[in-house]
C-alpha positions in Angstrom: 77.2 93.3 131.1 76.6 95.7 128.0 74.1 94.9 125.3 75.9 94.2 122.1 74.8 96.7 119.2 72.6 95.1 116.7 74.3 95.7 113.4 72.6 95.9 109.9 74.7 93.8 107.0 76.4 96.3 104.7 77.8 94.4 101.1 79.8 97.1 99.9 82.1 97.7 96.6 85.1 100.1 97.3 87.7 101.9 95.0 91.4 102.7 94.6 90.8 105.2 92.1 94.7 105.7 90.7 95.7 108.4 87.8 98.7 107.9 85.7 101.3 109.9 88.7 99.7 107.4 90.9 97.8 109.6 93.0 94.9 108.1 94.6 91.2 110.0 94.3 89.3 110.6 97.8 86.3 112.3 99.1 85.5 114.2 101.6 82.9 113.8 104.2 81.5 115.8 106.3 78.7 114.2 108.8 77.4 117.2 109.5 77.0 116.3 113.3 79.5 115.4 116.1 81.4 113.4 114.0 84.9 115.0 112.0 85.1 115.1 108.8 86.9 112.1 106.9 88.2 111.4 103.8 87.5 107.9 101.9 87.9 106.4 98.3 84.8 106.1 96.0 82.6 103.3 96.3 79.2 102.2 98.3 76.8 99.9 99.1 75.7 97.1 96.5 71.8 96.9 95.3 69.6 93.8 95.8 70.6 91.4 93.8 73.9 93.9 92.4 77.3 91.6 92.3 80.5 93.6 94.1 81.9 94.2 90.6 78.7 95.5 89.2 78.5 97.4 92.5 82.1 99.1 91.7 81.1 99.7 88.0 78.2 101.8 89.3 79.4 103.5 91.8 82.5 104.5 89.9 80.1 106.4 87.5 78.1 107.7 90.0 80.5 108.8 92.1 82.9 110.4 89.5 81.4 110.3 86.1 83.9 108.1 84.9 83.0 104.4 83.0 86.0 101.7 83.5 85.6 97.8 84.2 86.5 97.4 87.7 88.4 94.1 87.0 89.4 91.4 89.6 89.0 92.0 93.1 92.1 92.5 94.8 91.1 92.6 98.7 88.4 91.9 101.1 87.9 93.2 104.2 84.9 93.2 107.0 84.8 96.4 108.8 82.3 97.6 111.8 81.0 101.3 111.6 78.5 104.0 112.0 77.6 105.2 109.0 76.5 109.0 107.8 72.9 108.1 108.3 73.7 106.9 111.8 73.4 103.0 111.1 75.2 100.8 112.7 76.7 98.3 110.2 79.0 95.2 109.7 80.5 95.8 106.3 81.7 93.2 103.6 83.8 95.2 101.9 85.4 93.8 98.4 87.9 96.3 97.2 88.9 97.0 93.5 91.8 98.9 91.7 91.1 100.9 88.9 93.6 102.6 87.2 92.6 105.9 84.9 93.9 109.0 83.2 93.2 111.7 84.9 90.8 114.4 84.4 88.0 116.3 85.7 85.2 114.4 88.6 81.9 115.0 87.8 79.6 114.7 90.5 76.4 114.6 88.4 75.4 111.2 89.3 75.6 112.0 93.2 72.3 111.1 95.8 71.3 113.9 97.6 72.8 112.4 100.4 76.4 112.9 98.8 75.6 116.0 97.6 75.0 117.2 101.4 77.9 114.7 102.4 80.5 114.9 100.5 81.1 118.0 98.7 85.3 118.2 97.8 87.6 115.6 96.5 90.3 115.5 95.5 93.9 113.5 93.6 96.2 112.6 96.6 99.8 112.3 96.5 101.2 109.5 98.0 103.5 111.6 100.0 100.1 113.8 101.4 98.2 110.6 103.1 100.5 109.8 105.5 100.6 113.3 107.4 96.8 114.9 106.3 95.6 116.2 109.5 91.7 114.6 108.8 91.2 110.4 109.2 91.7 109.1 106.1 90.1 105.5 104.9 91.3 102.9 105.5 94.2 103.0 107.4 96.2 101.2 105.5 95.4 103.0 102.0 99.2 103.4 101.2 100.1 99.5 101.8 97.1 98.8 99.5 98.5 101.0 97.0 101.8 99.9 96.7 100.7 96.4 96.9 98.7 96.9 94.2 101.0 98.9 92.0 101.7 97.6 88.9 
């Protein structure tokens, strides 16, 4: 018999960050240990007290400089995983879609954490997910794009 892992409660706001060819914005990590690098859409964590959309709304800005509303949820999903600080979590994730222009990231706004973490992103092609040699998150980005589409 195995001891199940105790796992810390993650509430967490993630991002389908889409520009106006419909490519979809992800960043790279890089753990930095024995882990592989992985890409995954903006988005993180909420605050005490921080509602999911409030959550999205900040990290948006954080994460790319850019202020939108994050509108209506459009999924939810609970995910386990081991996150870049080694933490084993249980994660309520509540997705947004939030559709942009374009432009220019700017990572001003990043913790230090990211700054170590996750230093590229970049505009994916819808065509590029599918075969990108390095795990991309989630696994089923392109059925939540399309389903999303407008």
């Amino acid at each position: 018999m195995t001891d199940a892992v105790a796992r810390a409660a993650r509430p967490a706001a993630r991002i389908l960050l889409v520009d106006r060819a419909g490519r979809v914005l992800l960043f790279r990590f890089a753990p930095g240990d024995d882990r592989a690098p992985f890409w995954c859409t903006p988005g993180g964590a909420l605050d005490p007290g921080e509602s999911y959309a409030a959550a999205a709304r900040r990290e948006l800005f954080e994460e790319t400089g850019i202020h939108a509303d994050p509108g209506e949820e459009i999924a939810q999903r609970t995910v386990d995983f081991l996150t870049i600080e080694r933490v084993e979590v249980t994660a309520d994730e509540r997705w947004f879609r939030i559709d942009v222009d374009g432009g220019e990231i700017d990572p001003a706004g990043h913790t230090e954490l990211e700054r170590r973490v996750m230093t590229q992103w970049r505009w994916f092609a819808r065509d590029e997910i599918a075969g990108w040699p390095e795990w991309i998150y989630p696994d089923d980005l392109l059925p939540m794009l399309e389903a999303t589409d407008p």
